[in-house]
Every structure is written in C-alpha cells, then in structure tokens.
C-alpha positions in Angstrom: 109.5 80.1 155.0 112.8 81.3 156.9 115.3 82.6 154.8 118.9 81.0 155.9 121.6 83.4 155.3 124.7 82.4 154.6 127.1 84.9 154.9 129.8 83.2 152.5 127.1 82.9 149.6 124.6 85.5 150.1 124.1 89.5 150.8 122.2 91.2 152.4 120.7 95.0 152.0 118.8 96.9 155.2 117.4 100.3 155.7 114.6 101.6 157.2 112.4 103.9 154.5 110.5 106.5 155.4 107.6 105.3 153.4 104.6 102.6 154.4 105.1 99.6 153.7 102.4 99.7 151.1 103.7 102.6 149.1 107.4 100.0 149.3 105.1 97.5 147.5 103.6 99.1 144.8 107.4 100.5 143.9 108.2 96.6 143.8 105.2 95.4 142.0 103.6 97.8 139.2 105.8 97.7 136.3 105.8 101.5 135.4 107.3 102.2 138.9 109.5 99.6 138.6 110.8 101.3 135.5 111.6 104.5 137.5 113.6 103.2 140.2 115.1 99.6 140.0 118.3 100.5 139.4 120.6 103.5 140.3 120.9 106.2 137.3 122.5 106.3 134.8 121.7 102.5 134.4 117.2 100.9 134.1 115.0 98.6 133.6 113.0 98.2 131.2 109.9 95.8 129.6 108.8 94.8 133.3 106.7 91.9 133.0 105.2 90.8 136.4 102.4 87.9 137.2 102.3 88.3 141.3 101.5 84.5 142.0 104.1 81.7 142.9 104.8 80.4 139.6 104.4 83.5 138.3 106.7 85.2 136.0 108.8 88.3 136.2 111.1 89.2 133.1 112.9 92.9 132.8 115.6 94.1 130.8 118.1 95.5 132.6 120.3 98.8 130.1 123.7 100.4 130.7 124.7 103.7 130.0 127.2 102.5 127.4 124.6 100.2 125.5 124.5 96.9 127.5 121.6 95.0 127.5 120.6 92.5 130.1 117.7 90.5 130.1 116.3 89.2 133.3 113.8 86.6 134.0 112.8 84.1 136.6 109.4 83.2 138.5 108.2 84.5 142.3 108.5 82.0 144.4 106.0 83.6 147.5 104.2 86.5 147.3 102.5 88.2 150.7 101.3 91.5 149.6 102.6 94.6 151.2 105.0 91.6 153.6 107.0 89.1 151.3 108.2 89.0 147.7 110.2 86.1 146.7 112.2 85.0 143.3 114.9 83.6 141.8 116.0 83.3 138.7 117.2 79.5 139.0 113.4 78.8 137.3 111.3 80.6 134.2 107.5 81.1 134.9 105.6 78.2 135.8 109.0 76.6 137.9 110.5 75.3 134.6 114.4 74.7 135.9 117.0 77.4 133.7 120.2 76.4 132.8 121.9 79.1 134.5 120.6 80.8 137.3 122.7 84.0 139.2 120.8 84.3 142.2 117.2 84.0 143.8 115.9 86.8 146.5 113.7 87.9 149.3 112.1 90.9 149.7 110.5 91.9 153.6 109.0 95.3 154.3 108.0 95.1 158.0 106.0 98.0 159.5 108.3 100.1 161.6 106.5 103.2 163.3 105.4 105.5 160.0 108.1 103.4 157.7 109.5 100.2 156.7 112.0 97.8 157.3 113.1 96.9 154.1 115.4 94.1 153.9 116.9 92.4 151.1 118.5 89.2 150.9 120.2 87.7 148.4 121.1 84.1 147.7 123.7 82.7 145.8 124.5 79.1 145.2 128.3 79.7 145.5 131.0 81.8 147.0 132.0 82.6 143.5 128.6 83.9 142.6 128.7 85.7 145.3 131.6 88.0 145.2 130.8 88.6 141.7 127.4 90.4 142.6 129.6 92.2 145.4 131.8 93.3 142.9 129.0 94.7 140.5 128.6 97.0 143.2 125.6 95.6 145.8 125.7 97.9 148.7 126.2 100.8 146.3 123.8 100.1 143.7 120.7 99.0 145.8 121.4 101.7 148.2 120.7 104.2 145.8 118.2 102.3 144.1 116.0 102.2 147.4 116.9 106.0 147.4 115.1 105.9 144.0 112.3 104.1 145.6 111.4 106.2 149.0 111.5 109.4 145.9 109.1 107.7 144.1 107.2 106.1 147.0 106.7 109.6 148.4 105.0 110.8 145.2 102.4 108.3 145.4 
C-alpha cells in the first residue's frame, strides 16, 4: 500500500542511518529498546506493549520531565519485518474505531549501501492536527530520537 502524502496534513522525517536495516528494526520493535530511544531525553516511553500483526496492539506511555504522563495506544496496521511498520492510533487492537485519534504512521527502512533509509511519515486527518504535531517539535524531536536509535542500534 502507497502512502499519499499530503503536504498540508502530514510530515514527514528522512535520514539515512548508518545502521542495517535490521538493527533499525529491532530499535522499532522490542519493547526494551523501544524504552531507550523513542523519544529525545529528557522526555520516554515507557510500558511498551507491542503484538507485531495487523490488528495488533501497541500501547506506551509517553513521560515528561516535569511529570506529564501520556498514554499511547492504537493497532499496526502492516507489518513487513526489517521493510514496513504501519499504525495509527485512529483504532485500539483488533481495529476497534477510538474516539479520538491524533495521527496514524509509516515506518520504511530501505537498504541503502551499509545503512538505511529511514523515512517517516506521518498522517493527520486535518491541517489543524497537523501544525499541532509541528509545533510539539517534529523535526526536532524525531531527529534526535533517531540519533537515540543509530546509538543504540550500534550496540547491538
């Protein structure tokens, strides 16, 4: 399935790592990495639950350095190991409709000489939505999140 990007609703986050693919993947899908990189110090995430299957749940808790708390849930839509992870957060586990979803997302890491092509791209259902994610810092904040990642990806 072809993600359509719509530049007035969606984002978009590229970068090549200078990690295999593979090593990318297990970052995105074992909860204990999760838990070391997802999101740029001082904020985390926390009580990862993943079940790698379309359908499939993921829940997190997402914690702020001044004591927010932020849970997180929603079901993979497609997952194509080491290639593809899809979600959103407009359905729970088992594709049960919530009654208010923020975003949904797809994850590619594409072979590119000894690295990846990782590319992130998130959609949002308005314009609204959008520049509201913008504004919680995006770019920033998954740019040094997938410097969290290639750290931790090269320990593994």
């Amino acid at each position: 399935m072809a993600v359509v990007f719509d530049p007035a609703r969606d984002l978009v986050f590229e970068r090549v790592l200078d990690v295999a693919p593979a090593k990318a993947w297990a970052c995105w899908t074992q909860p204990t990495l999760l838990e070391q990189w997802f999101c740029p110090v001082p904020w985390r995430a926390t009580d990862f639950e993943l079940d790698l299957r379309p359908g499939g749940r993921f829940k997190s808790v997402i914690r702020g350095p001044n004591g927010e708390v932020m849970p997180q849930s929603g079901c993979f839509l497609e997952v194509v190991p080491e290639r593809r992870l899809v979600w959103t957060d407009a359905m729970e586990e088992g594709f049960r409709p919530r009654a208010e979803p923020f975003m949904s997302g797809t994850i590619t890491f594409d072979p590119q000489g000894a690295g990846t092509l990782y590319r992130a791209v998130v959609l949002h259902a308005n314009e609204e939505t959008r520049a509201k994610h913008e504004a919680m810092g995006f770019q920033e904040g998954w740019g040094k999140a997938a410097d969290q990642l290639v750290a931790l990806a090269r320990t593994l």
